[in-house]
C-alpha positions in Angstrom: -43.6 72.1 -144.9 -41.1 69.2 -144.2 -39.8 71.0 -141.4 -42.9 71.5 -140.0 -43.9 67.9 -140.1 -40.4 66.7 -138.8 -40.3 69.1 -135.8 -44.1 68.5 -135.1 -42.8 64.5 -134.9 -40.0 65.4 -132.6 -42.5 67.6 -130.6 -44.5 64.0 -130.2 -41.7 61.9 -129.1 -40.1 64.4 -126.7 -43.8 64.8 -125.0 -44.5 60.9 -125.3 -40.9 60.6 -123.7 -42.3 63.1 -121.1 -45.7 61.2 -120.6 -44.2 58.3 -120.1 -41.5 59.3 -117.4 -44.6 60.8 -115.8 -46.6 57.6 -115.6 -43.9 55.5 -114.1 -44.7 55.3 -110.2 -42.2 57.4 -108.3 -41.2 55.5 -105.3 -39.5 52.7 -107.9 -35.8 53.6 -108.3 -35.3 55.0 -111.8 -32.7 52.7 -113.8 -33.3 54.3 -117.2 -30.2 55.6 -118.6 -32.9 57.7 -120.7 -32.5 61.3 -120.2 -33.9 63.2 -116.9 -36.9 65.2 -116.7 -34.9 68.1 -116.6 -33.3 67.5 -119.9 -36.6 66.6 -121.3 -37.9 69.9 -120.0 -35.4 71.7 -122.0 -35.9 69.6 -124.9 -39.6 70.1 -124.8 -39.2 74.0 -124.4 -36.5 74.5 -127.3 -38.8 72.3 -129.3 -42.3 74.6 -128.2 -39.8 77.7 -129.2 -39.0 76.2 -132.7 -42.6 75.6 -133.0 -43.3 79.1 -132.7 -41.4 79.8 -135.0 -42.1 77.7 -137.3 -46.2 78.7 -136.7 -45.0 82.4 -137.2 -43.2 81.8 -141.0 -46.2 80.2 -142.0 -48.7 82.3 -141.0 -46.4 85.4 -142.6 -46.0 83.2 -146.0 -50.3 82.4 -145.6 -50.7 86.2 -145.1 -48.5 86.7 -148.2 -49.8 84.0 -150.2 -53.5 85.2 -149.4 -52.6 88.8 -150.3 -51.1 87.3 -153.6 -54.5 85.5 -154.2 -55.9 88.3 -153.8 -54.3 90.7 -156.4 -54.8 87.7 -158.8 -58.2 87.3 -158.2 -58.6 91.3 -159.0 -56.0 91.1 -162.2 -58.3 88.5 -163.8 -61.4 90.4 -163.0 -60.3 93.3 -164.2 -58.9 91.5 -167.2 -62.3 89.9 -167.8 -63.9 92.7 -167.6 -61.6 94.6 -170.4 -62.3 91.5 -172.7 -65.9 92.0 -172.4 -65.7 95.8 -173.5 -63.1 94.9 -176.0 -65.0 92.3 -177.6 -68.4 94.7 -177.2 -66.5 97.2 -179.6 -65.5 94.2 -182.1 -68.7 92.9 -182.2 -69.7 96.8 -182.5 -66.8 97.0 -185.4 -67.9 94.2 -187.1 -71.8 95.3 -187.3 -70.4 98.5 -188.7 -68.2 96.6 -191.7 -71.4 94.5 -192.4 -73.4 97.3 -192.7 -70.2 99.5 -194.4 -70.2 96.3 -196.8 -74.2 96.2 -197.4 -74.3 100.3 -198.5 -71.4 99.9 -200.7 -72.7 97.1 -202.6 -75.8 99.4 -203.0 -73.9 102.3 -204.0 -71.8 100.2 -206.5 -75.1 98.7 -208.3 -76.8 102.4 -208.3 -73.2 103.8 -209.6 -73.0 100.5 -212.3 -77.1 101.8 -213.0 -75.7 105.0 -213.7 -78.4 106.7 -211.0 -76.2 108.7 -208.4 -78.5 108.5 -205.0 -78.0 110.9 -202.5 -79.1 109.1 -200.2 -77.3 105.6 -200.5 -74.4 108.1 -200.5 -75.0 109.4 -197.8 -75.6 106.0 -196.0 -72.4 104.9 -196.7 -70.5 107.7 -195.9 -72.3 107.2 -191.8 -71.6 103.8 -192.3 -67.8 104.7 -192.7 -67.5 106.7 -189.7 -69.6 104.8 -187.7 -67.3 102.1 -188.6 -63.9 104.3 -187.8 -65.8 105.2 -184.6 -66.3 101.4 -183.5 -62.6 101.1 -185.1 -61.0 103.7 -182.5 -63.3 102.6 -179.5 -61.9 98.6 -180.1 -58.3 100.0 -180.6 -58.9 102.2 -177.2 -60.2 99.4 -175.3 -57.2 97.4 -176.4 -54.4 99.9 -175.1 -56.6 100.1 -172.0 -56.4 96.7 -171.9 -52.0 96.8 -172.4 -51.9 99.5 -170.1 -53.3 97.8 -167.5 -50.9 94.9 -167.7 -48.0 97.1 -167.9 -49.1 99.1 -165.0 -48.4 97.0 -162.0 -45.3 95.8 -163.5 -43.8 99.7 -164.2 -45.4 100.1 -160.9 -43.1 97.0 -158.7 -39.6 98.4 -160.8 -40.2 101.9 -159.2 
């Protein structure tokens, strides 16, 4: 961006330079030693051609930088969205423990009571696989969650 700024002042002087020439009446003899308008002509184009080029880089590097916004932009999306449904299944994992926990305590007092219920036993046992269930979802939505990290980098080494 330096450049930029110091060629767009060079750009300024050589065309105040030019302006000024300009505005000087023309039947006065010219007893400037300062350089003809010739030689500011060809200042002025090399510096307009430099300027080009310089307008060129930057709008390639803009076009790259907005095209890297962009992929960021849809990373963190994406990643936001993958925290939600991770932390759905946690919260989904931890009602499951809680209610894992509850059934347990039940069976353990109606074990303790010596009265075997079928049906607190039966409880528990959808309690524990409802829990493995939310267990496997959360673990799946994590790896999803890896994978989808790893996967642009895997895909830029190839």
């Amino acid at each position: 961006m330096d450049d930029i700024k110091a060629l767009e002042t060079r750009i300024t002087d050589a065309l105040d330079r030019i302006a000024w020439q300009l505005s000087k009446p023309k039947a006065a003899p010219v007893v400037d030693d300062g350089p003809s308008v010739a030689d500011l002509t060809a200042q002025l184009d090399a510096e307009r051609g430099a300027n080009a080029q310089l307008e060129e880089r930057v709008a390639k590097l803009k076009s790259r930088q907005d095209g890297q916004i962009v992929d960021l932009e849809k990373r963190s999306s994406d990643q936001a969205a993958q925290i939600a449904a991770l932390d759905a299944q946690l919260q989904q994992l931890r009602g499951s423990n809680a209610d894992l926990t509850e059934v347990c305590a039940k069976l353990r007092a109606a074990a303790t009571d010596g009265v075997a219920d079928a049906e607190l036993i039966n409880r528990a046992l959808m309690a524990e696989v409802d829990g493995l269930t939310a267990q496997r979802s959360a673990e799946a939505a994590e790896v999803a969650a890896i994978l989808a990290d790893l996967k642009p980098l895997l895909q830029q080494e190839a």
